[in-house]
C-alpha positions in Angstrom: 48.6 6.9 202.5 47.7 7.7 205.7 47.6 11.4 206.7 48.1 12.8 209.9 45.5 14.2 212.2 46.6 18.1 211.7 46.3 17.4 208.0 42.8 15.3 208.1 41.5 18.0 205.8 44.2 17.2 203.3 43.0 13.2 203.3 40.0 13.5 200.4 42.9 14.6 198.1 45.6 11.7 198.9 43.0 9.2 198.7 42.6 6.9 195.8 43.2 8.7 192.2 42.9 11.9 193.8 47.0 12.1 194.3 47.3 12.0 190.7 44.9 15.2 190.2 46.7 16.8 193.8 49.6 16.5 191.7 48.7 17.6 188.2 47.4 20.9 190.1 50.4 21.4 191.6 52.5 21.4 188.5 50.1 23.8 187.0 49.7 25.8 189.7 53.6 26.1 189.8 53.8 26.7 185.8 51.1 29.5 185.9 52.7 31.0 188.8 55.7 31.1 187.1 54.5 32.5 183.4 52.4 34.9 185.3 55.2 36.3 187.8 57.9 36.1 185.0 55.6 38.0 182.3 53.4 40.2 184.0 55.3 40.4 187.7 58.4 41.7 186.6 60.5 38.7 187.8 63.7 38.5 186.2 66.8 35.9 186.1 70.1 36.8 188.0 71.8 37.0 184.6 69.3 39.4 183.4 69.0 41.7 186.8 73.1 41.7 186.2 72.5 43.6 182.6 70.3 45.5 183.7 72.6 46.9 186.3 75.7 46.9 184.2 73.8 49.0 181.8 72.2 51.1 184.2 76.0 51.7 185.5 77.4 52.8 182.2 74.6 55.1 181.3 75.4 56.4 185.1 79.1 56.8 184.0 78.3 58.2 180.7 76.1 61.1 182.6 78.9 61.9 184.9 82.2 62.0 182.7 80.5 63.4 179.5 80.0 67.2 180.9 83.6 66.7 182.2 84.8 66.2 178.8 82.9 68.9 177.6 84.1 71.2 180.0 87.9 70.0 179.6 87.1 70.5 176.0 85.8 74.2 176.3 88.6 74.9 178.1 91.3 73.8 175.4 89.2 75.4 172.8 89.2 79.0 174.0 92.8 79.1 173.9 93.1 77.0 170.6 90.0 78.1 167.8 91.1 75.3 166.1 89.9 72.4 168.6 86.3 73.7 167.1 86.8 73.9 164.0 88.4 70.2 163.6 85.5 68.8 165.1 83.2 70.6 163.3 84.9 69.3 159.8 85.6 66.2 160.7 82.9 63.1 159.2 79.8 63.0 161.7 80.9 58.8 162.2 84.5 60.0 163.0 84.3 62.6 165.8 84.3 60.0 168.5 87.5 58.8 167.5 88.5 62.1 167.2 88.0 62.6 170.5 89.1 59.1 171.8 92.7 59.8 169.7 93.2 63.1 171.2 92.5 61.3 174.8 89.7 63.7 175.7 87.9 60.9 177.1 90.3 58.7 178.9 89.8 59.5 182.6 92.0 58.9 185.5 92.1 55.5 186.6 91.0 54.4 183.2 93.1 52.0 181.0 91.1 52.9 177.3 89.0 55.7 176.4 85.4 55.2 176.4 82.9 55.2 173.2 79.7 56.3 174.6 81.3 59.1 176.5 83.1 60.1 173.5 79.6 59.6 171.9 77.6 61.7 174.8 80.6 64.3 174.8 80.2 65.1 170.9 77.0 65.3 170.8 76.9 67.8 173.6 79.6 69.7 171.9 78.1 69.8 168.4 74.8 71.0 170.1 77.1 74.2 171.8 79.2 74.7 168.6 76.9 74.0 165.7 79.0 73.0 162.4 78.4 76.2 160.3 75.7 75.8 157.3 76.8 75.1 153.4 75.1 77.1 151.1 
């Protein structure tokens, strides 16, 4: 193959068997690159960079509409004792759906209440209004 006069110092390596080497290089060249940039380089896939932001949104989301159901919830409670005290009674796994029932975390704009806020907005209420101790 000839090689042109820019790339003269390119011609010991196109020469003979030497192509086959050039090559194999390349390919491991390319496959090191790759395992090194994708393990160590923090290169990600468009499918994973697409998680990570869809995740990254609903924690977002979470940390915005949770202290607005709190504070909605606070609200209702100090003119009915009673919003309190149902929590409180109701099975630690349940409250969510307590909350999710009652529509305390349905938003405007939203079609379905949303579990991790219910999640975030219980856990934030149970830490205000501690269920009281069993002897």
């Amino acid at each position: 193959m000839k090689v042109p006069q820019s790339l003269s110092f390119l011609s010991p390596y196109v020469e003979g068997d030497n192509p086959i080497r050039l090559t194999q290089g390349l390919v491991v060249g390319v496959v090191v690159t790759m395992i090194l940039g994708f393990h160590y380089g923090g290169w990600n896939l468009g499918s994973t960079t697409e998680k990570m932001a869809n995740e990254a949104r609903q924690q977002e989301r979470v940390a915005t509409l949770a202290p607005i159901c709190v504070a909605n919830f606070q609200k209702a409670a100090s003119t009915d004792k009673g919003l309190i005290v149902a929590l409180q009674k109701a099975d630690s796994w349940n409250r969510e759906d307590n909350l999710m029932k009652a529509g305390w975390v349905t938003f405007p704009g939203g079609k379905e209440p949303d579990r991790d806020v219910a999640n975030a907005c219980v856990e934030k209420l149970m830490e205000l209004h501690p269920a009281p101790s069993t002897p």
